[in-house]
Structures are given as structure tokens and as C-alpha cells.
N, C-alpha and C positions, 0 to 999 in steps of 0.2 A: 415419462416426465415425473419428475419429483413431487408429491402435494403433501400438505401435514399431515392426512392420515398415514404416509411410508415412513415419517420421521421416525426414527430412535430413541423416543420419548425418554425410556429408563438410562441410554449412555450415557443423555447428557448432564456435563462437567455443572457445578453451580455458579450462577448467576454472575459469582463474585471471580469468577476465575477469566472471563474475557473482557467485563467493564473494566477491572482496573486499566487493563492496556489502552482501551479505550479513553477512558476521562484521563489517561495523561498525552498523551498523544496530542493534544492540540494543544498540553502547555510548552508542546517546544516548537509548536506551528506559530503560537504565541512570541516566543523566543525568536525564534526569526524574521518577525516581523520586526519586533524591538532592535535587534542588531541591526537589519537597514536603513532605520531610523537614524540611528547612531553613525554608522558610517556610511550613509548614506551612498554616490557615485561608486567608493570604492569596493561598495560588494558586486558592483555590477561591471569594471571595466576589464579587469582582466581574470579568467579563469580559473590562471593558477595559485590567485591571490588567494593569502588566508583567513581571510573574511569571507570570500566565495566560497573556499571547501568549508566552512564552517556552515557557513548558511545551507550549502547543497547539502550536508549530511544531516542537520536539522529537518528537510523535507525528508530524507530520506531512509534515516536512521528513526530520528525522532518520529515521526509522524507515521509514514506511511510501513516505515518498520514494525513499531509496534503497534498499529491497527492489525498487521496481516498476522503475526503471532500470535495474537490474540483469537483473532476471525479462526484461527486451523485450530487451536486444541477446541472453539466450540466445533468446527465446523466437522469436525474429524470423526467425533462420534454420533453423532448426529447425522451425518449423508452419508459415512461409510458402514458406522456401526461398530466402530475399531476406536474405543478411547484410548489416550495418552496414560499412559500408565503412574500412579500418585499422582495427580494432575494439579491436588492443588500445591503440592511440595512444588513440584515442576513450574506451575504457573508464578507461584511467590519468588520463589530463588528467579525464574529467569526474568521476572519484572523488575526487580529489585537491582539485579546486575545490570543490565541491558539500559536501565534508566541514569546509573552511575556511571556507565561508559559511553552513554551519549553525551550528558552533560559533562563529563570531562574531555573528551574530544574535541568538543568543540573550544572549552579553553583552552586547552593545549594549541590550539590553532591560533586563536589569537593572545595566546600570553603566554605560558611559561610550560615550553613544550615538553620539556627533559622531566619535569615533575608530571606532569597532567597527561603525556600519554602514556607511559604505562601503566596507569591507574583504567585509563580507555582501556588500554590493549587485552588488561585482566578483566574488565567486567563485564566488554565484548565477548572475548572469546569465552569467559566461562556461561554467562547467556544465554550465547549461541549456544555453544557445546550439551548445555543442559536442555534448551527449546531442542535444537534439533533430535540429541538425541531420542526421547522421549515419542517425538512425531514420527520419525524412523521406524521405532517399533511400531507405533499403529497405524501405519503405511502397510509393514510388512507385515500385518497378520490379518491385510485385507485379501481375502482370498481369489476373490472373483472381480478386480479393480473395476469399477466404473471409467469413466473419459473424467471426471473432476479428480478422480485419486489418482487416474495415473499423469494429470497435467502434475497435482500435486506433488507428485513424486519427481520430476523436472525438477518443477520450481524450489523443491528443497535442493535437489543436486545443485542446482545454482546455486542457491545460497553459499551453499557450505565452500563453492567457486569462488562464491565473491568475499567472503570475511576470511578465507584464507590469501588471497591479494591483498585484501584491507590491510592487515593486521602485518604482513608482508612490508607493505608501505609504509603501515604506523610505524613498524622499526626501525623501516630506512631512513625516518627522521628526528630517531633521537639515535643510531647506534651506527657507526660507519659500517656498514652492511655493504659487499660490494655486488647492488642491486644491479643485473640489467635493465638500461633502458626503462627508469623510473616513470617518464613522462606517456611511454609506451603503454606500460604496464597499468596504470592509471585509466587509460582510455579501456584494454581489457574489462580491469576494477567494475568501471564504472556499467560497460554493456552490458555484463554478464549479471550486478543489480537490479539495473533496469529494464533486459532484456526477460533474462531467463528466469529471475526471481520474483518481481513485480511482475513483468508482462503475462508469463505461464498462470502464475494462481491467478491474476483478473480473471484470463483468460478460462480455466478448473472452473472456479466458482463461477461465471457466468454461465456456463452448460448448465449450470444449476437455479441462479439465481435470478437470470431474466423471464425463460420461461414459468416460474412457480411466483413470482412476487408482482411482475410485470404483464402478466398474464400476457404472453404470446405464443407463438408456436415454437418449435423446440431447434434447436438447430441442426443445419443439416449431419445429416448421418458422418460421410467423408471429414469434414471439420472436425467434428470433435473426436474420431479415431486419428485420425493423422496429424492435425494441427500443431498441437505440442511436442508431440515427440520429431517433428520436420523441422520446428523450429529453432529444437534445442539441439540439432546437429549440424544446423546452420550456424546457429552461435560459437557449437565447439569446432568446427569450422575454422570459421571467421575469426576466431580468437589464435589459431596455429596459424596461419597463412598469414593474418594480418602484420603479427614482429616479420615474419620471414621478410614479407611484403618492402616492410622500413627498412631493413637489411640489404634486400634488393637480393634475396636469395629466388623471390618469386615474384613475376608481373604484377602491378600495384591491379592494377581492371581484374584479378581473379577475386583480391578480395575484397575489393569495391563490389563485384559481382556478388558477391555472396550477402553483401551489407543491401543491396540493392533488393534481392532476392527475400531477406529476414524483413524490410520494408512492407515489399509485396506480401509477403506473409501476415503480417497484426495489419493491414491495411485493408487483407480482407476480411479477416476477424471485425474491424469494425463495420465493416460495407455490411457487413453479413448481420450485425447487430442493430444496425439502424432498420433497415428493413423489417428482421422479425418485429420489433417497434412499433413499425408503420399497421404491421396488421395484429397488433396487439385485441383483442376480444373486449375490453371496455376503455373508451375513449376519452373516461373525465380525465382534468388535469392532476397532475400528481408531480409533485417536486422534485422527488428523489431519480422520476422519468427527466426530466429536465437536466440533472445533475450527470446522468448518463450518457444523454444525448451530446452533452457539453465534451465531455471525457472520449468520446470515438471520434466527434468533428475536429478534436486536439489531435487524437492520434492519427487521425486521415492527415490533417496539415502536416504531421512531421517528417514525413519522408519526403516531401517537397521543400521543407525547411533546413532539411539537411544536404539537400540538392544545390542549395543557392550558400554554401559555408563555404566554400572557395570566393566570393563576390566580395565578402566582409567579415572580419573576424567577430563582428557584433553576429551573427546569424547561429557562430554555434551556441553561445548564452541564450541567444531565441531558441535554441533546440531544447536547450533546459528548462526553458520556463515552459514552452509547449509542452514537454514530458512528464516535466515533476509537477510542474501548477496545473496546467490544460487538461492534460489526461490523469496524473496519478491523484493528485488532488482532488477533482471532480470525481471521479468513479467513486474516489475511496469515503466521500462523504455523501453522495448516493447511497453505498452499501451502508454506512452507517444508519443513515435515516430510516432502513427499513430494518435492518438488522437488530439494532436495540429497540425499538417498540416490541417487536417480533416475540425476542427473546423473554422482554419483561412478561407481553402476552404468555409467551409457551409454559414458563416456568410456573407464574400463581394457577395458570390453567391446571396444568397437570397435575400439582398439588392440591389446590381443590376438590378437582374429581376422584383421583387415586389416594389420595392420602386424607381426606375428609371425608371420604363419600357424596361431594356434590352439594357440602352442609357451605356454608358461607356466603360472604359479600357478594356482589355482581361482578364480575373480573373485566375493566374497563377494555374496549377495545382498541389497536393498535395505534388509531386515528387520537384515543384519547389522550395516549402515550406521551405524543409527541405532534401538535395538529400539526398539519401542513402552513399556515400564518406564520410560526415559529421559524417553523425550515426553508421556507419563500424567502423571506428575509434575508435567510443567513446566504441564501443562492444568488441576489441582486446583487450583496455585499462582494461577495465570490467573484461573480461574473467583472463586477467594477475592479477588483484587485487585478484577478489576470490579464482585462485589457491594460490597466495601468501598468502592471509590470511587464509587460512586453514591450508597451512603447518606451520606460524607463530603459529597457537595454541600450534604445537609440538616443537617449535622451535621462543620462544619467542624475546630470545637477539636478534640473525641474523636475525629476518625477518620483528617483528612486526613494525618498523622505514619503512622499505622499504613499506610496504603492504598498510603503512598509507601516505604514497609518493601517491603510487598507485591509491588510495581511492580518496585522495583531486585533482588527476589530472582528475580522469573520472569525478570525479563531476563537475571540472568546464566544463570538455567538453562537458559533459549533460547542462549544463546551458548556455554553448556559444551558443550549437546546436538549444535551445527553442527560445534566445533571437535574435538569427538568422528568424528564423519564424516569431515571432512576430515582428520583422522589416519588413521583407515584407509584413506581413497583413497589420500595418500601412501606409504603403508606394503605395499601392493598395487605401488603404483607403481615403488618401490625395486625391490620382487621381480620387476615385470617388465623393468627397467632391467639389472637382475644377468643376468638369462637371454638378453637382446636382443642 
């Protein structure tokens, strides 16, 4: 089991190299709320609307994209001991791109596609290109992988799965490309994001970060050797047989089967999660527990929500909202709420002691960071969004205005709540600056 005395103290990356991602990240979680404000029913009734991929790539690109790129170059050096190499060249170029190609994407979707997505399609891929590569390397000069570097190492191959469909796609909409079976490919796209690039790192960094932050017991042995690498060959699977499948080159029940099977898979990853929980070693309340527990109960619900998508075509937007609000949502600002106190802690810590000799202010603790009152809040708020926007699936006119009310107000509270922290690491920082 992981504890701060194993951490990587001297890898890691500076302070300024994972916040940025972070304190933007919820201004296009912001954004999304703003656009279903704005177009209120029609982001929610049909799928392939360009209000809905706009908005789904806001949860997806925007937000929970760039929380995870961010979370690996720190997390990279730090639990594996393999920094990203220039990290902060790496970190600025791939923020700076990644932030111009999200927000043109999204205009491109609902306005002036010919102009605004290739402007996406270059500051995606270059990015990506620059994030991955970099991570790449400090994947592969880990010698002895752990079970979180080799989930990581999945979840990057997804990646680089899924922005080459993206970007695939992005062209087949401004350039006659003669794409197969776009709508297909799409579906692809989208599992191989949510499945193998979202799903796998939750799943990495939870071997790591429930039992060391959540104080439980660690997960079972089997799990975390087999887990990721089972599930990412169900996916590459499931993604070959699935076109054949529409094609009718292969029985539709193999790759239902196999969809069924990746279900059963992250289904028990969360069963598996809740549990170690329940016998967690200290039992006060804790929000960011909360925000976790929200996130697995999501992803238990989705393979039954996927079950009942032949009954109503409203059920598969319930899958999305279950995946990207219910679970990817909730985890991922869980992981926040512990991760930047954490951080602001580790950093004046280490400096103080190592580079001051121990001379200095008192270094406030993680609780001071960011109290839990702060992040309560922003979870009631949360919790009231995602019941709202789910029932808004079925009930577009009445709800989806409110849900998207709902949405842009947790996001700033998630964004006051980081920018709060990050004022007091500075403000620590000053005072050890003064004394130094």
C-alpha cells in the first residue's frame, strides 16, 4: 500500500504544472451548463444533435479530459518515480492546445464548422500528441510497472484509440472523406473514451488512491493484476466484432456479449470499491467519501441502464448522463477535493523541510486547504444537478433550463472551492519566501 512516506518527493513536477488543468477544467463544466440554458430541450432530445456532441465533449474533453492529463504528469512521478520529461514545456504547450481545441470544437459544432474545426482538429491533436507523447516516455522507463502504471499504460492506448476516431470524425465533417459507417464509428469513438481511457485510469489511480487517502484496505490482489488489461481486450474486442456485428458479417449476441461482459467488469470494480469503504479504519464523515460513493452507485446503475435502451431512445442519453455526470463527474471531483489540498500540503511541506531546513511558518493542514463546509456544498449542489438532469432527459422543456442552472453553479463552486486552496498554498508560499 502506497503512504507519503513511499512518495517521490524530489520527481515531483511543480505545483503550477497540474493546477492549471485543473482551475480550467470546470470553466467549460461551466460552459455546459451555460449552453443548456441556452438551448435548453434541444441538448437533450436527440443524440446526434450538435448541441448534444457539443455539450458531451465539454464533459468530456473539457472537464474530465483535462483533469486526467493533468492528475498523470503529477501522478506519474510521484507513484511511479518516472517524470514526464520538460514537463513544464509539456504541461504549458499541451494546456494551451488542448484548451484552444476544446473550445473551438465545440463552436464548430454549433456554428461555423468549416472554420472552427480545423482549428479543433490542430490543437487536439497537437495536445494530445505532445501530452501523450511525453507520458509514453515515463510509462516506458518504469521498470518494475505497478497495477496503477500498467492500468495507465491501457488507458493511454485508449486515448491515443480514441482522438484518432475523434479527429477521424472531426474530418469527416468538414472534408468529403469517404468515412465508413460514421454513426458506427461514433459509438466506437465514444466507448473506447469512456471505457478505456476514463474507465482504466479511474480504475490505476484508485489501486492507489482509495486505500492511501480513504484509509481502507487495499484491493484484492486478482483485481488489480488482471482487471485492466481484461478489460481493455474486451474493449479491443468489442470494438472489431461490434462494425462486423452492423454488417451482419458476425451474430449481434457475440457482441452484445462481450458489451455485457466489459459491464460485468467496471461493475465489479465498483462492488469491489464500495466494500473496501464500508471497512474503511476511521469512520468520520468526509465528502470527497461521499463524492466516490456517488461515482460507483452511478456506475453500478449503468449496465442496467444500458439494458433497458432498446424500451426508449431517451435511456441511451440516461446512459450518458449516468456515465459522464453520475460516475465521471462525481469521482473526478472526489479526486479533486483530495488531491489539491494534498498537493498544496506536499509541496510547502517539502520545501520547508528540505530546502529551509524546517525554518518557517506552520504549513496549514490538508483540512485547512480546502474545509470540508466548502466541498459539502459544492456535493448537495452536484447531487441536485444530476438527479435534475436525468429526469430532464424525460422531461426536456421543464427541466433541462433548470439542470443547466444547476450544472454552471456547482461548477463555479468547484472552481471557487480549488481557487480557495490555491490562495492559501500562495499565501504560505509568500511567508516562506519572506523567511528564505
Amino acid at each position: 500500500m502506497l503512504t507519503q512516506a513511499t512518495l517521490s518527493l524530489e520527481q515531483a513536477p511543480p505545483f503550477s504544472v497540474p493546477i492549471r488543468f485543473f482551475l480550467t477544467a470546470p470553466l467549460f463544466l461551466f460552459l455546459a451548463g451555460v449552453m443548456l440554458m441556452l438551448f435548453g430541450a434541444d441538448a437533450l432530445t436527440f443524440r446526434w444533435s450538435p448541441v448534444t456532441l457539443a455539450l458531451t465533449h465539454l464533459f468530456t474533453l473539457g472537464f474530465l479530459g483535462l483533469v486526467m492529463v493533468g492528475a498523470m504528469m503529477q501522478m506519474l512521478p510521484v507513484l511511479a518515480g518516472s517524470p514526464v520529461p520538460d514537463v513544464l514545456w509539456v504541461s504549458t504547450l499541451a494546456h494551451l492546445l488542448l484548451t484552444i481545441g476544446v473550445a473551438s470544437l465545440v463552436i464548430g459544432f454549433i456554428q461555423d464548422g468549416q472554420f472552427w474545426m480545423p482549428v479543433a482538429m490542430a490543437g487536439l491533436a497537437g495536445g494530445f500528441v505532445i501530452f501523450g507523447s511525453g507520458v509514453a516516455i515515463a510509462l516506458l522507463r518504469v521498470k518494475l510497472p505497478s497495477p496503477t502504471v500498467t492500468a495507465m499504460r491501457f488507458a493511454v492506448s485508449g486515448l491515443a484509440v480514441t482522438v484518432i476516431l475523434g479527429l477521424l470524425l472531426t474530418a469527416s465533417l468538414v472534408w468529403p472523406l469517404p468515412l465508413w459507417q460514421p454513426l458506427v464509428l461514433t459509438n466506437v469513438h465514444l466507448s473506447w473514451g469512456l471505457l478505456a481511457w476514463v474507465g482504466l485510469l479511474v480504475i490505476g489511480v484508485s489501486y492507489q488512491v482509495v486505500p492511501m487517502f480513504q484509509l481502507t484496505p487495499e484491493y484484492p490482489v486478482p483485481m488489480t493484476r488482471h482487471l485492466p488489461r481484461v478489460l481493455f481486450m474486451l474493449v479491443l474486442l468489442w470494438s472489431m466484432l461490434y462494425p462486423a456485428g452492423v454488417m451482419e458479417w458476425t451474430p449481434d449476441w457475440l457482441a452484445w456479449g462481450l458489451v455485457g461482459a466489459i459491464g460485468l467488469g467496471f461493475s465489479g470494480f465498483a462492488w469491489s470499491t464500495l466494500q473496501l469503504q464500508r471497512k474503511r479504519r476511521r469512520k468520520l464523515p468526509d465528502v470527497t467519501l461521499d463524492f466516490w460513493r456517488l461515482g460507483m452507485l452511478m456506475l453500478l446503475a449503468a449496465f442496467p441502464v444500458w439494458m433497458m435502451r432498446g424500451l426508449d431512445q431517451r435511456f441511451v442519453l440516461l446512459l450518458g448522463v449516468v456515465l459522464l455526470v453520475g460516475f465521471g463527474l462525481s469521482v473526478v471531483n472526489g479526486m479533486l477535493y483530495k488531491i489539491v489540498p494534498f498537493l498544496s500540503w506536499f509541496h510547502l511541506q517539502h520545501r520547508k523541510m528540505v530546502h529551509q531546513g524546517g525554518v518557517g511558518p506552520r504549513i496549514p493542514t490538508m483540512k485547512d486547504f480546502l474545509p470540508d463546509t466548502l466541498a459539502r456544498r459544492q456535493y448537495h449542489l452536484h447531487l441536485l444537478m444530476l438527479v435534475t438532469l436525468g429526469a430532464a432527459v424525460f422531461f426536456p422543456e421543464a427541466l433541462s433550463r433548470l439542470a443547466g442552472s444547476l450544472l454552471s453553479l456547482s461548477a463555479l463552486l468547484l472552481c471557487y472551492n480549488l481557487v480557495h486552496a490555491v490562495r492559501r498554498f500562495r499565501a504560505v508560499s509568500f511567508e516562506l519566501d519572506r523567511v528564505g
